[in-house]
N, CA, C and O of each residue as an XYZ file, in Angstrom:
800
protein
N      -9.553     13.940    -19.055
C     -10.491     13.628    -17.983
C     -10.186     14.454    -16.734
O     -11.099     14.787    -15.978
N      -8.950     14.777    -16.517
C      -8.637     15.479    -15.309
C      -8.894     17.407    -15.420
O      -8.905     18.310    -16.256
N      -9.014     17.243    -14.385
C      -9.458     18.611    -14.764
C      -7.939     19.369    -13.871
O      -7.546     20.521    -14.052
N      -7.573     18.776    -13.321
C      -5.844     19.414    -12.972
C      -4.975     18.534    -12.573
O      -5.442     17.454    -12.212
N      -3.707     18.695    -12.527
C      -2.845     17.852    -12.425
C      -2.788     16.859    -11.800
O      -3.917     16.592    -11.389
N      -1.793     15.872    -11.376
C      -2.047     15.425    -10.226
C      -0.626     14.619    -10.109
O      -0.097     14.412    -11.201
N       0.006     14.180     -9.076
C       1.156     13.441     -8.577
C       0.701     12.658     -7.794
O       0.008     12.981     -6.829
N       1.186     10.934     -8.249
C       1.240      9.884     -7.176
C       2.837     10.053     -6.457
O       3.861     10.269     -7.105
N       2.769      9.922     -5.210
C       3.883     10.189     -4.658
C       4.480      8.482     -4.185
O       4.878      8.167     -3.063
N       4.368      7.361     -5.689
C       4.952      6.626     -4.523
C       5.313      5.388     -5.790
O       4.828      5.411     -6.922
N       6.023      4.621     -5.402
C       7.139      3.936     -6.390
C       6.043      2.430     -6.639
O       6.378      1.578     -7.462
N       5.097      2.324     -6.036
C       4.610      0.976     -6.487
C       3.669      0.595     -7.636
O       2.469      0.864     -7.591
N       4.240     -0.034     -8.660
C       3.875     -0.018     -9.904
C       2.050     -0.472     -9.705
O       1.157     -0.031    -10.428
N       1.903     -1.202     -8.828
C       0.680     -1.837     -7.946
C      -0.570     -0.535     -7.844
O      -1.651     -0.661     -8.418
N      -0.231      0.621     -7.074
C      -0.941      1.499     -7.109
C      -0.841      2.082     -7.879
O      -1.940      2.582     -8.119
N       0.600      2.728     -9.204
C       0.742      3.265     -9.919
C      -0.638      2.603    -11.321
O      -1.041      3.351    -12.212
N      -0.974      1.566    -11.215
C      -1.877      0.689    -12.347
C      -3.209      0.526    -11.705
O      -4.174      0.171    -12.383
N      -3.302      0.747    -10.547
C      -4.999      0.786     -9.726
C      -4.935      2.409    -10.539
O      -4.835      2.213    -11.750
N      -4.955      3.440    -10.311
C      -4.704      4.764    -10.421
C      -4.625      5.038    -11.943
O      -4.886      6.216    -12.189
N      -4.292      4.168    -13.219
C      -3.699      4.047    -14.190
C      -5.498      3.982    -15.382
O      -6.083      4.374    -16.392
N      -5.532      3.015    -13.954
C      -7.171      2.234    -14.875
C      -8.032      3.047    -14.320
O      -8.913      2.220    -14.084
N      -8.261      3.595    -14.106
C      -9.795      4.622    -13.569
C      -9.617      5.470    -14.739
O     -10.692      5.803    -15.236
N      -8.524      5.944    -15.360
C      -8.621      6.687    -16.941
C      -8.508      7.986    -16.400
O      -9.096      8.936    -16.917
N      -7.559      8.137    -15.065
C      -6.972      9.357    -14.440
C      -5.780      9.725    -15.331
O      -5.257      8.698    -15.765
N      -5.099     10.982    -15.800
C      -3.818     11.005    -16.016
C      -3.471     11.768    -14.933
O      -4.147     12.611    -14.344
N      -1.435     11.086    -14.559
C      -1.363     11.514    -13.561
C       0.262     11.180    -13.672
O       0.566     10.089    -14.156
N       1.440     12.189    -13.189
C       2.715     11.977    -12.853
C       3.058     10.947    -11.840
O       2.210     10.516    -11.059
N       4.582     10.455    -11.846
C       4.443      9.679    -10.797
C       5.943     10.340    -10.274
O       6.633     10.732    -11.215
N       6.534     10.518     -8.937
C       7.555     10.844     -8.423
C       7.881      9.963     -6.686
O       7.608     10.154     -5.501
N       8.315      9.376     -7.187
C       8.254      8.325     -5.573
C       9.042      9.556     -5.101
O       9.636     10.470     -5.672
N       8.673      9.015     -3.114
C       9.343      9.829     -2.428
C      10.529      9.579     -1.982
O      10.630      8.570     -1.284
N      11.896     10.484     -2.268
C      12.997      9.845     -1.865
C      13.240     10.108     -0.016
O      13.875     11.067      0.424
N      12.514      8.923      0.955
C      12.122      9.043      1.669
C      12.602      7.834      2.511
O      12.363      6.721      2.041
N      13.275      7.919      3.743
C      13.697      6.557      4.577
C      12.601      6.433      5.236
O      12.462      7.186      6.200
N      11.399      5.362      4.887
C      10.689      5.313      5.872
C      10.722      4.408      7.398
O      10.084      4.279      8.443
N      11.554      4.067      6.920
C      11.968      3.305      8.997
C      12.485      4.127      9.914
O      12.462      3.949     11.131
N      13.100      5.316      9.148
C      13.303      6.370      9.715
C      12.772      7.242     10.432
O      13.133      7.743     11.497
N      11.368      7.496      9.412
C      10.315      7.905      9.831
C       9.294      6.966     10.881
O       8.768      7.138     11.981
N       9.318      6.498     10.439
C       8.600      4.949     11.588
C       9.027      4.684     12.893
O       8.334      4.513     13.896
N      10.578      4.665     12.739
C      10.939      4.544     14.436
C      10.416      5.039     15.464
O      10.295      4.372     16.492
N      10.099      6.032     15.388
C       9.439      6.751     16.688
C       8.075      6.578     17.321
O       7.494      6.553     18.406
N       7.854      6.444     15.658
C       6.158      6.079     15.552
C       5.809      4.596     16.071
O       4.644      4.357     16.388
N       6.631      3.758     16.150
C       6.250      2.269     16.585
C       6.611      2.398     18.038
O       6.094      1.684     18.897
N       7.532      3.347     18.304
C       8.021      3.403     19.565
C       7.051      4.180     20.266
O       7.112      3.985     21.480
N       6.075      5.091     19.867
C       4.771      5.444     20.525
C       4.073      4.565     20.785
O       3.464      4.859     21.813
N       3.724      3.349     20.328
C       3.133      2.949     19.991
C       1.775      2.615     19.387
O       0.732      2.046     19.708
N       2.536      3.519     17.920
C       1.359      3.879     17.124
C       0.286      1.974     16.570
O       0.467      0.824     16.969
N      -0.353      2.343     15.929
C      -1.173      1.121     15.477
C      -1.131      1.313     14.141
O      -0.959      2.392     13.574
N      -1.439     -0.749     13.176
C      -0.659     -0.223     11.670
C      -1.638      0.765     11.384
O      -0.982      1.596     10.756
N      -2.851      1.208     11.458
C      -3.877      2.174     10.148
C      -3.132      3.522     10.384
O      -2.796      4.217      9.426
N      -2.842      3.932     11.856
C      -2.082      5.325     12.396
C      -0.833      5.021     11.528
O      -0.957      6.119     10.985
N      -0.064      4.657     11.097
C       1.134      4.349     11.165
C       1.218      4.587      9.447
O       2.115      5.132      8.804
N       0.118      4.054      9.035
C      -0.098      4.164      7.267
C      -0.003      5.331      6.753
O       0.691      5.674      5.795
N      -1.031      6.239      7.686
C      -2.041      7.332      7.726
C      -0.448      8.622      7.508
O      -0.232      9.460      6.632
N       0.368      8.219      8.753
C       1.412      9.489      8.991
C       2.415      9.418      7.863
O       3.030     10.339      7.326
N       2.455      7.453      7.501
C       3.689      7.220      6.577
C       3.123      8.000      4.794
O       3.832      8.472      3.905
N       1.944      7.876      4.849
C       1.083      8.481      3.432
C       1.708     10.062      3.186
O       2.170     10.733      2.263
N       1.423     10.185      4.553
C       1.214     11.698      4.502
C       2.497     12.356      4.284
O       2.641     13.477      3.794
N       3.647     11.375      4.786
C       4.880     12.010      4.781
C       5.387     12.172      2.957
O       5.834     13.176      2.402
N       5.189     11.166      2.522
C       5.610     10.816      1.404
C       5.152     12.006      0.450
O       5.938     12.587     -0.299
N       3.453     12.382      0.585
C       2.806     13.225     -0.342
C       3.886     14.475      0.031
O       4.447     14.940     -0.961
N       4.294     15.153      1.496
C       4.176     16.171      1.826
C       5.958     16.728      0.996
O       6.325     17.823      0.570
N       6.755     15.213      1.083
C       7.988     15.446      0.784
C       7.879     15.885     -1.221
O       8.505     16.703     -1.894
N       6.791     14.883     -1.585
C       6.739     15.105     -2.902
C       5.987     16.659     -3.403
O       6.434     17.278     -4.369
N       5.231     16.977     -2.887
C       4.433     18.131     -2.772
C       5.175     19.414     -2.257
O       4.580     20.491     -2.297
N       6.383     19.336     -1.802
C       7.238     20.523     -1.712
C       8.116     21.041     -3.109
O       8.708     22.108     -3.268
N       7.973     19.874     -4.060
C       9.062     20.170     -5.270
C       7.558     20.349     -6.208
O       7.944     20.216     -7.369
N       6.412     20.527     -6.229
C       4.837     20.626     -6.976
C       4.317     21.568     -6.282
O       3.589     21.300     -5.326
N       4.568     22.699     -6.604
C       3.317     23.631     -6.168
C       1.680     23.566     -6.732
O       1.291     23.208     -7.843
N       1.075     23.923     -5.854
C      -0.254     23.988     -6.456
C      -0.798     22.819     -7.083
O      -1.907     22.897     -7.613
N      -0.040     21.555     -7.088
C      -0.231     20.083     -7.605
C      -1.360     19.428     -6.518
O      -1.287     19.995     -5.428
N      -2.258     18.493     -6.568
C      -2.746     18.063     -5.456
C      -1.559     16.371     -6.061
O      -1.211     15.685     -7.022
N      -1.469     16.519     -4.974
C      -0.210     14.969     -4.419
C      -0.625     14.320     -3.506
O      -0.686     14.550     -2.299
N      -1.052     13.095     -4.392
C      -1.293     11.545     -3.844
C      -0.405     10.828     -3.302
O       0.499     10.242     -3.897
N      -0.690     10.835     -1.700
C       0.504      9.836     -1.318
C      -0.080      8.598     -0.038
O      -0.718      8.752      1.004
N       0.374      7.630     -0.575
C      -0.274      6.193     -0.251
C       0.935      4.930      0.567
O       2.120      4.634      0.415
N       0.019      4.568      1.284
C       1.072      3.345      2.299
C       0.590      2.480      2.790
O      -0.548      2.661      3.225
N       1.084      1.436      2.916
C       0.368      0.200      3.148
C       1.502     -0.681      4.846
O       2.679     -0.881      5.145
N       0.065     -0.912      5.457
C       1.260     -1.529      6.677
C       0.850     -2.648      6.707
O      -0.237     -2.922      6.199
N       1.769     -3.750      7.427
C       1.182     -5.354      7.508
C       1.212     -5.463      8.935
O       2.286     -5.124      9.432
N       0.189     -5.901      9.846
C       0.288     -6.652     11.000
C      -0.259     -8.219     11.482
O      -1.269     -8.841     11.153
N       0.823     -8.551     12.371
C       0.351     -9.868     12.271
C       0.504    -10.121     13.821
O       1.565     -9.967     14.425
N      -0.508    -10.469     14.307
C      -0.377    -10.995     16.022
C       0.280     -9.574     16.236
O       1.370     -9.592     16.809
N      -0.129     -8.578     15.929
C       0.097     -7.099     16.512
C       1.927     -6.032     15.907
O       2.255     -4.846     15.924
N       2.486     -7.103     15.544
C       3.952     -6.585     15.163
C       4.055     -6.403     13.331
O       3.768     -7.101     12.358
N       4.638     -5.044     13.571
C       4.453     -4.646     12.336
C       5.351     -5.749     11.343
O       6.212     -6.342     11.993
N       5.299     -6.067     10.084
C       6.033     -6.924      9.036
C       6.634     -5.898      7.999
O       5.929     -4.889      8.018
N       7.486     -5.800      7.265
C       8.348     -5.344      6.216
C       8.537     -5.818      5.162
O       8.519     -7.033      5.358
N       8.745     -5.594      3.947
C       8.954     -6.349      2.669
C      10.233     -7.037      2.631
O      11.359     -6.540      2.660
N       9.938     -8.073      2.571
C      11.194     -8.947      2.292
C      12.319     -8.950      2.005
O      12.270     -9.383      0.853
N      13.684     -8.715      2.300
C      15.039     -8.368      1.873
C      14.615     -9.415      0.226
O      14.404     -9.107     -0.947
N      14.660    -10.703      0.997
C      15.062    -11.666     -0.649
C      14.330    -13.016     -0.345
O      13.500    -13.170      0.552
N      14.882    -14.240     -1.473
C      13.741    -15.120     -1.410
C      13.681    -15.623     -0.403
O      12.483    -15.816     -0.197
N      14.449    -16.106      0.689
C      14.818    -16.799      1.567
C      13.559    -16.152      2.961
O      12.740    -16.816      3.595
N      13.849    -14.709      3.037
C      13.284    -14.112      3.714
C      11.574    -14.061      3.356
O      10.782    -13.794      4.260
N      11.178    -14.298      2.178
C       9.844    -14.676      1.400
C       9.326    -15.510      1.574
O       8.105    -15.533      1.731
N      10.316    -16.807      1.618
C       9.649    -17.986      1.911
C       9.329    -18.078      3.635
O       8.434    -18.776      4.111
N      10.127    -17.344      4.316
C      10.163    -17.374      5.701
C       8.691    -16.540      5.713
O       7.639    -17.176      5.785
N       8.700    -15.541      5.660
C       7.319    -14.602      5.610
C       5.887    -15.351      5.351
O       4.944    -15.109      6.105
N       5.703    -16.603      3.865
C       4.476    -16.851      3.704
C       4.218    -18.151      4.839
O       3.143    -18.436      5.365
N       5.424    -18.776      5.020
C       5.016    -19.932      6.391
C       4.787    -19.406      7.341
O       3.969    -20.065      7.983
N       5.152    -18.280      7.960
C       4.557    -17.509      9.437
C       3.423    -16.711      9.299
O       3.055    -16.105     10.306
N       2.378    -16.501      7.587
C       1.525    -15.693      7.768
C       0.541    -17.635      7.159
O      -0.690    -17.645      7.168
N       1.069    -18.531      6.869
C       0.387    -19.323      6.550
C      -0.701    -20.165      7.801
O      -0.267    -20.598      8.869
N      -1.883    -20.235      7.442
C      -3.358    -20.423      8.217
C      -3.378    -19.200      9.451
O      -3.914    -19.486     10.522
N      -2.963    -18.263      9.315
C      -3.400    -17.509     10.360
C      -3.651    -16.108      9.562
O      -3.291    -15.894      8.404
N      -4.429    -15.083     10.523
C      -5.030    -14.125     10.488
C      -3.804    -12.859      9.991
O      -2.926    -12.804     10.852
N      -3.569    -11.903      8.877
C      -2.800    -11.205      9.314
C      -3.689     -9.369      8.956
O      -4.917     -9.289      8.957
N      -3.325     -8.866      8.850
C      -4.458     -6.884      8.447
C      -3.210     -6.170      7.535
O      -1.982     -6.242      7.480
N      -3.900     -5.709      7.110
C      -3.280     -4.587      5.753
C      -3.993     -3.472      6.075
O      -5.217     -3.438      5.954
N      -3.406     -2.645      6.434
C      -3.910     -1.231      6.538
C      -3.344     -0.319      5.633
O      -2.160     -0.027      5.800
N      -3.959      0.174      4.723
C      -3.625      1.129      3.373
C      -4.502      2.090      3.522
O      -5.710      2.028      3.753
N      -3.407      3.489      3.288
C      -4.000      5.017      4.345
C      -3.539      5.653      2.253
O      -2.501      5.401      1.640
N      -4.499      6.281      1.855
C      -3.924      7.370      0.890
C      -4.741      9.086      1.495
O      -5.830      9.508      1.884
N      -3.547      9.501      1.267
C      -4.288     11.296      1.352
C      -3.785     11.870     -0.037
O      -3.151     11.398     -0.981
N      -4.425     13.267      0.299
C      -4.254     14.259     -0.905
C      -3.532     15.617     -0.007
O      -3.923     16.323      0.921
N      -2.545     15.559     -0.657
C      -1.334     17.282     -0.317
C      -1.732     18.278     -1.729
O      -1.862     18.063     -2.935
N      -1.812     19.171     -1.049
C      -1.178     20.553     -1.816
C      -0.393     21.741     -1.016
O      -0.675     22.332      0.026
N       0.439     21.826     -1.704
C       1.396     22.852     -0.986
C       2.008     22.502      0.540
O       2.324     23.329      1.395
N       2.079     21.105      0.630
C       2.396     20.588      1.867
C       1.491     20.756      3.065
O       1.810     20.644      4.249
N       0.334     21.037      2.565
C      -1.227     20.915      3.164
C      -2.083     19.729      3.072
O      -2.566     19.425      1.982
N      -2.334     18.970      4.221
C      -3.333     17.973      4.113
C      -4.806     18.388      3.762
O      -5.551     19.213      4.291
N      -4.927     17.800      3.018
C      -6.273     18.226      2.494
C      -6.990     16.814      2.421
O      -8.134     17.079      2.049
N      -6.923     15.982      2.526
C      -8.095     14.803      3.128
C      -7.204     13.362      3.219
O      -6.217     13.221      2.498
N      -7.540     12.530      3.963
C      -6.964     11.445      4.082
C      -8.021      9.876      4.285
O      -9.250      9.829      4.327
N      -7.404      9.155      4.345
C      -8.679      8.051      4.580
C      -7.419      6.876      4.613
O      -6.328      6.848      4.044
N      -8.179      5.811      5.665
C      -7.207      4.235      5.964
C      -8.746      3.313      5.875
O      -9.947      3.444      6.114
N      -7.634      2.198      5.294
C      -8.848      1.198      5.684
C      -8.427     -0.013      5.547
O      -7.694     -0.260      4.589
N      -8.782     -1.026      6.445
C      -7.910     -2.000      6.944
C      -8.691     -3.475      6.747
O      -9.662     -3.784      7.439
N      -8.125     -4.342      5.700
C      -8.558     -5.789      5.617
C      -7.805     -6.634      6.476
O      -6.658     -6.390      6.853
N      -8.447     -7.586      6.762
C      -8.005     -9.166      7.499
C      -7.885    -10.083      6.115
O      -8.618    -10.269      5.144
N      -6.716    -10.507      6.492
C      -6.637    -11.694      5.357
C      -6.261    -12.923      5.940
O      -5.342    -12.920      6.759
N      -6.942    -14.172      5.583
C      -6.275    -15.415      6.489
C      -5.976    -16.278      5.415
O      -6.795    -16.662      4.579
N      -5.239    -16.458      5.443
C      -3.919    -17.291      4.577
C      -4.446    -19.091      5.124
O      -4.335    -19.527      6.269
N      -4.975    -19.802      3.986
C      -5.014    -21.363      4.141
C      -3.688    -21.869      4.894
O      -2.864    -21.012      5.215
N      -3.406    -23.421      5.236
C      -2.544    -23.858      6.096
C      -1.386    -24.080      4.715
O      -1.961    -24.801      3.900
N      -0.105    -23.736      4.252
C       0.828    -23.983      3.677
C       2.292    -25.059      3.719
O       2.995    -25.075      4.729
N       2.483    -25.563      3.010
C       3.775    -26.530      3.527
C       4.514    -26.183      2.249
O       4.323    -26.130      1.034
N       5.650    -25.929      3.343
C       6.809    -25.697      2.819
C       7.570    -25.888      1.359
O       8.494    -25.175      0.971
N       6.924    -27.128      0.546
C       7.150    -27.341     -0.774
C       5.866    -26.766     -1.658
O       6.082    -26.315     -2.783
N       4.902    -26.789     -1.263
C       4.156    -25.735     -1.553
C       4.323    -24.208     -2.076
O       3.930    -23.717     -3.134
N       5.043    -23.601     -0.981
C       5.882    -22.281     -1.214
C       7.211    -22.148     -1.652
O       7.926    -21.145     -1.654
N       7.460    -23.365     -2.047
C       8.958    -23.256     -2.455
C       8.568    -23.374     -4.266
O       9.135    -22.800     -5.195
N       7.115    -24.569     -4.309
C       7.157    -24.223     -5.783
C       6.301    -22.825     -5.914
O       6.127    -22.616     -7.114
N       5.785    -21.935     -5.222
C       4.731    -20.908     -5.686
C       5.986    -19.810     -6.268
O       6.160    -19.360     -7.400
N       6.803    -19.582     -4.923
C       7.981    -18.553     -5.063
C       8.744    -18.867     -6.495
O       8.805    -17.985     -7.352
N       9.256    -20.021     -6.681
C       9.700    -20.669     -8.052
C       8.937    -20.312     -9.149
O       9.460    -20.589    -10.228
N       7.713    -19.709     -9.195
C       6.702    -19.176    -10.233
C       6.940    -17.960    -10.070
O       7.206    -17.273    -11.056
N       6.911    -17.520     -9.058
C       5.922    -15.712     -8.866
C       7.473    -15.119     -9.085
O       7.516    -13.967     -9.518
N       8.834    -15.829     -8.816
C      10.233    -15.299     -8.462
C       9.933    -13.829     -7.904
O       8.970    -13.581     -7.179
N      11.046    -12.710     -8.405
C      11.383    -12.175     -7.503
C       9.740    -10.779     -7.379
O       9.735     -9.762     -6.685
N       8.934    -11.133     -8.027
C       7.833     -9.611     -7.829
C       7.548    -10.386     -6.120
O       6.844     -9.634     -5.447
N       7.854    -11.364     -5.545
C       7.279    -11.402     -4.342
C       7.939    -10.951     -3.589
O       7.743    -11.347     -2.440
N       9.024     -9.934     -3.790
C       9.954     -8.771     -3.302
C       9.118     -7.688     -3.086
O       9.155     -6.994     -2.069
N       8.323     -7.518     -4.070
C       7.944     -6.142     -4.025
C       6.555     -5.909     -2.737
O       6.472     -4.881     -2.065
N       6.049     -6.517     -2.674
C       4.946     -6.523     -1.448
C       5.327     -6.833     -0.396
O       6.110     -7.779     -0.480
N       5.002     -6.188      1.498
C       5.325     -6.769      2.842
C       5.011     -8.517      2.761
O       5.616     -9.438      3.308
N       3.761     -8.536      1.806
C       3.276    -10.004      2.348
C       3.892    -10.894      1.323
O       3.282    -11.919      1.017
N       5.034    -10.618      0.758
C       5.684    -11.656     -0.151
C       4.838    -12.382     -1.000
O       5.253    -13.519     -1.223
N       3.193    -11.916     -1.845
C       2.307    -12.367     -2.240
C       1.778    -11.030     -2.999
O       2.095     -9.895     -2.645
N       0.939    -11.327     -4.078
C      -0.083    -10.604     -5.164
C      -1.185    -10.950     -4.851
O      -1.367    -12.112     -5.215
N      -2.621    -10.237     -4.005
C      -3.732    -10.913     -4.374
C      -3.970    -10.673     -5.890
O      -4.482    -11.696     -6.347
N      -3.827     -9.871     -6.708
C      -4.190     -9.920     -7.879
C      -3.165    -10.795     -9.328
O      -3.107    -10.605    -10.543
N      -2.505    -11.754     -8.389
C      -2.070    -12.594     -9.133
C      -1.909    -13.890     -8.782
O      -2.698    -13.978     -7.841
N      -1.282    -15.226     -8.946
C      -0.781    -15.876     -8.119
C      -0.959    -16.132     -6.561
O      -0.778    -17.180     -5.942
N      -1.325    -15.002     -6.140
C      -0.961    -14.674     -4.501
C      -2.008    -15.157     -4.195
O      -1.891    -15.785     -3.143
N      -3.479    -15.190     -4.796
C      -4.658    -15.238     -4.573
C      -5.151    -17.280     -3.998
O      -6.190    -17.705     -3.493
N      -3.660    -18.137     -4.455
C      -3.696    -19.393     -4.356
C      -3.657    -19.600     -2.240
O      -4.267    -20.354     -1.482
N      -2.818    -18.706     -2.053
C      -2.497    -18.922     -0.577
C      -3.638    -18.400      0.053
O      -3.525    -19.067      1.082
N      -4.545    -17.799      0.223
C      -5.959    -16.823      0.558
C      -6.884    -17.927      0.922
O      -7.130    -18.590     -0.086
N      -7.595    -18.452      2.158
C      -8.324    -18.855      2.391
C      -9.928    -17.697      2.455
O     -11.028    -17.769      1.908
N      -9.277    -16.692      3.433
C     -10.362    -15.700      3.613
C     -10.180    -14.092      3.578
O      -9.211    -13.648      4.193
N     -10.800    -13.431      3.092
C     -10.663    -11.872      2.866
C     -12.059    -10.988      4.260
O     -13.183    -11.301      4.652
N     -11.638    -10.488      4.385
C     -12.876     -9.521      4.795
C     -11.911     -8.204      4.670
O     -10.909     -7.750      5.223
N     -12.878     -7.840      3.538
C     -12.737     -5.938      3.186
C     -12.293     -6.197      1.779
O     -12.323     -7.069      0.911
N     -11.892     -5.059      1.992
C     -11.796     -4.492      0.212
C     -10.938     -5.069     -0.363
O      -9.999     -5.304      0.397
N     -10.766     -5.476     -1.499
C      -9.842     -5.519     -2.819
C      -8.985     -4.806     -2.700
O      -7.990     -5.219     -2.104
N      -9.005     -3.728     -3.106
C      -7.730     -2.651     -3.411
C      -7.051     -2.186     -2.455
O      -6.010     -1.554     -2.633
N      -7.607     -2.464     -1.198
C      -7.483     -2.333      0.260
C      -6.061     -2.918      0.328
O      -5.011     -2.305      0.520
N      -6.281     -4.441      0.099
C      -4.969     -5.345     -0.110
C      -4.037     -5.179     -1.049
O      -2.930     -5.581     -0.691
N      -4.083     -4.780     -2.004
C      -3.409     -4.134     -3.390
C      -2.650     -3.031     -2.349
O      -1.480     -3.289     -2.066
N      -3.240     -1.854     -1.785
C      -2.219     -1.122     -1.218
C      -2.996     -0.114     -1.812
O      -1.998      0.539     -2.117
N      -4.069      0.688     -2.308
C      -4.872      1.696     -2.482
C      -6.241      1.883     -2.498
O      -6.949      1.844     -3.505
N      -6.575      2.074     -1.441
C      -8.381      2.169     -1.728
C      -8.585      3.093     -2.480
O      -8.642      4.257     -2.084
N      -8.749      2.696     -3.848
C      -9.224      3.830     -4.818
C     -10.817      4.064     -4.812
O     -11.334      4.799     -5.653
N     -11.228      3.704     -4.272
C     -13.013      4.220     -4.371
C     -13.160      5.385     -3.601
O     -13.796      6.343     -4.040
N     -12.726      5.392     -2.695
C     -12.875      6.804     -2.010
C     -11.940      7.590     -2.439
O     -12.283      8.743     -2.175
N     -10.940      7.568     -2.964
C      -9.657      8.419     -3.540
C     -10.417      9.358     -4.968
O     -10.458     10.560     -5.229
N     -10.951      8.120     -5.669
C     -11.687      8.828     -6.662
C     -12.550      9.501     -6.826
O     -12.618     10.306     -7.755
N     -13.762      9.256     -5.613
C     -14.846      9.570     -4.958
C     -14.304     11.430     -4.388
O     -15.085     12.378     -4.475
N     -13.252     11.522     -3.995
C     -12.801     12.501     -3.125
C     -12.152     13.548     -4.627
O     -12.572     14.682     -4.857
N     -11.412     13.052     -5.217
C     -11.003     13.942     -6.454
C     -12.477     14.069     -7.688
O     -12.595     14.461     -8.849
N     -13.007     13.739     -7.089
C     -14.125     14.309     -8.088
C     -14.898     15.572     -7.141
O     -15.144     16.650     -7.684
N     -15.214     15.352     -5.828
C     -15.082     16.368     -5.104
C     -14.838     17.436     -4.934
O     -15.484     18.392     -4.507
N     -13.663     17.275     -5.345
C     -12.534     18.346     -5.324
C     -12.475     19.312     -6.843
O     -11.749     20.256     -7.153
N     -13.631     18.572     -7.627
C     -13.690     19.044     -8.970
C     -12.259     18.608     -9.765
O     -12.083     19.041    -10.904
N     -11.431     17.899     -9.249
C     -10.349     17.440     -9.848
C     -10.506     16.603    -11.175
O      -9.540     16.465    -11.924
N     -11.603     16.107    -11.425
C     -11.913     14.893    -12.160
C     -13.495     15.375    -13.069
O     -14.637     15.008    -12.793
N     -13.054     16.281    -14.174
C     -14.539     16.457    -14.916
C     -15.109     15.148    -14.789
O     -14.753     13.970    -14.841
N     -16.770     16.256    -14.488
C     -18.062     15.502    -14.475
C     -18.149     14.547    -13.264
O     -19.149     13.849    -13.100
């Protein structure tokens, strides 16, 4: 189906399987990349999460796209804000359960930025940012959800799957699906067909 190569530049099995199912073939090489590293400065500008997605995407493709010549390299990031301060993925459960009671009945945004590198050239980018409001939660509530979902609620900032389980805590969505997943693939795909990347 592809009409040339292609590299996801990024370790989450989440986007690695959005990307998987469109019937793309495609390498995967996460970026060996400190991103708080990269971030520090950027929060200290005070960048905003979609800016913040947008630069963290880009870094990732650009680091993976130096060892791929001539590859176009997908690289994707997802930020969480809540009452304006950025959130992080959870060290462990403790820190999980702390995370879904402070995002529980209130408003929090997911901003998920993917671009396309070649040769450490930006060649298109796109963010796009859902509101999610989380129903009111109590504490035994999330103590039995976490007791189900165990440790994959490591792997996401919001200590939650909408496409699993996660979808129980969700009172309200506005925006996209995949948005929250951590890849807007409609325009990603939309853009590599573009690009003639993607016969037909």
């Amino acid at each position: 189906m592809n009409a040339q190569p292609l590299v996801l530049a990024s370790a989450s099995s989440s986007r690695a399987a959005l990307l998987r199912n469109t019937g793309l073939e495609f390498s995967i090489q996460p970026a060996e990349l400190d991103e708080r590293v990269v971030e520090r400065p950027l929060l200290e500008a005070g960048l905003d999460g979609a800016d913040l997605a947008q630069v963290l995407a880009q870094a990732k493709a650009d680091h993976v796209s130096a060892e791929n010549r001539s590859v176009l390299t997908i690289g994707a990031d997802q930020v969480m804000t809540l009452d304006g301060e950025v959130l992080h993925k959870p060290a462990d459960m403790e820190e999980a359960r702390r995370r879904l009671l402070q995002l529980a009945g209130k408003t929090h945004q997911l901003a998920s930025a993917v671009c396309i590198v070649v040769d450490q050239q930006l060649v298109w980018s796109h963010v796009d940012v859902a509101h999610v409001t989380f129903r009111p939660l109590t504490p035994r509530f999330v103590g039995r959800h976490l007791a189900r979902v165990g440790e994959a609620a490591l792997s996401s900032v919001g200590a939650y799957q909408i496409e699993g389980e996660g979808i129980q805590l969700i009172e309200k969505l506005e925006g996209d699906h995949f948005t929250v997943i951590g890849l807007p693939i409609l325009p990603l795909v939309d853009k590599l067909r573009e690009l003639e990347a993607i016969d037909g």
